[in-house]
N, C-alpha and C positions, 0 to 999 in steps of 0.2 A: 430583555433584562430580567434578571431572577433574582430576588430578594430573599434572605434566608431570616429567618425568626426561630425564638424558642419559646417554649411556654414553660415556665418553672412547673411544673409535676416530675412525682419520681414513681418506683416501680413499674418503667414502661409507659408510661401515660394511662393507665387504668383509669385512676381517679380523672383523669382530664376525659376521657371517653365514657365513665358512667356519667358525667353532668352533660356528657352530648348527646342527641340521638341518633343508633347508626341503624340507618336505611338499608338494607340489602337487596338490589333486583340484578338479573340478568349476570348473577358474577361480580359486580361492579358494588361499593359500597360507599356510602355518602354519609359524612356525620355532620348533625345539623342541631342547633345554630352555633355555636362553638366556631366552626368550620367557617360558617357561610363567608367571612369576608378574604377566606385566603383560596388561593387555587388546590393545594395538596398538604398533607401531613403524612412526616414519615415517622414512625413509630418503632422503639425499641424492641417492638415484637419482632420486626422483619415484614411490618405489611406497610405498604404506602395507602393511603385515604385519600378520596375523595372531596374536595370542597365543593368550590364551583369548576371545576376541571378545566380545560385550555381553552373552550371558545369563549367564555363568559370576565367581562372586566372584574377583576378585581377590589377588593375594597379594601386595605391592607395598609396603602401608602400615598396619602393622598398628596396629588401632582406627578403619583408613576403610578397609579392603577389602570388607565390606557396603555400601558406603555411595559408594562411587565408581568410573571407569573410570581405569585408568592409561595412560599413554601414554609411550612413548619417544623423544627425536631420539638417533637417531644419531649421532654425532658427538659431539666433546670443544669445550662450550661456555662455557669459563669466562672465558675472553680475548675472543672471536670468537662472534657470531650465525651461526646457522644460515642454509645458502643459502635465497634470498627465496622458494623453490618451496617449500621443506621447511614453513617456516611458516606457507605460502596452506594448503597439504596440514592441516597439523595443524587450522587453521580450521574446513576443511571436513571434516573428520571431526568435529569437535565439532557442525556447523550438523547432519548428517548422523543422530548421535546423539538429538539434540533431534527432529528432524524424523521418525524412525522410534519415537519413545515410549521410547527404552531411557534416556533423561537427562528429568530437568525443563529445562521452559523455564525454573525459576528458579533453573539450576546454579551453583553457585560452582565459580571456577578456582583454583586453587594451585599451588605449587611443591612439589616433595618436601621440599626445606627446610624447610618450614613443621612437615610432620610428622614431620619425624625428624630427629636430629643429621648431618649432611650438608652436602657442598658442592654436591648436586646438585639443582636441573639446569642449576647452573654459573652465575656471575656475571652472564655477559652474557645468557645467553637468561631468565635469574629478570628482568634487568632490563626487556627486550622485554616477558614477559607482564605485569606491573604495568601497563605500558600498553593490556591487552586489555580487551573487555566482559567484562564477570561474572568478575575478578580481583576476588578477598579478600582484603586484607591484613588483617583482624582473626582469620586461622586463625595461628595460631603455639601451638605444645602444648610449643617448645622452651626 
């Protein structure tokens, strides 16, 4: 299952990644603690981030953090969609997950809305992923 979220920041998430700290080894970048309880953050830049990456549970949504990868856009999505990279981005990290065994091929998609009392992951982008493959609207726990 993949949980999508948004973090209200604007110009690209700048401001959200100077109050985090980004780790860089081997290629691979990790921003921390900001990060720590979601699996990835895709960022207006065009770069996808590291949290705790695919082996590691979650902390994101509790009663689906065994059970799902979480994900963040950056940026404040409740008015306004994410720029069209950021969403090709978020795609291909979910094709990526399937394709490397850490997701089923028969994942269900959500909104954090779904699992918790929230506005996120904001109006407009909750309404984009309703139109994706493998979007559930029979998850609602609220």
């Amino acid at each position: 299952m993949w949980l999508l979220y948004h973090v209200p920041y604007t110009n690209n998430g700048v401001e959200y990644l100077r109050q985090s700290r980004l780790t860089c080894l081997g290629g691979g970048c990790v921003v921390t603690p900001r990060l720590r309880p979601l699996h990835f953050a895709v960022g207006g830049d065009g770069s996808i981030y590291e949290g705790r990456g695919w082996k590691a549970v979650g902390a994101h949504a509790s009663g689906y953090n065994s059970v799902s990868i979480g994900i963040v856009l950056i940026g404040d999505f409740v008015s306004q969609l994410p720029l069209a990279h950021q969403l090709e981005l978020t795609k291909e990290l979910i094709t990526v997950g399937v394709e490397l065994g850490y997701i089923s091929k028969d994942y269900s998609l959500i909104g954090h809305r779904q699992v918790r009392s929230t506005e996120c992951p904001g109006d407009a982008l909750f309404q984009e992923i309703t139109t994706w493959d493998r979007f559930d609207p029979t998850v609602n726990t609220n």
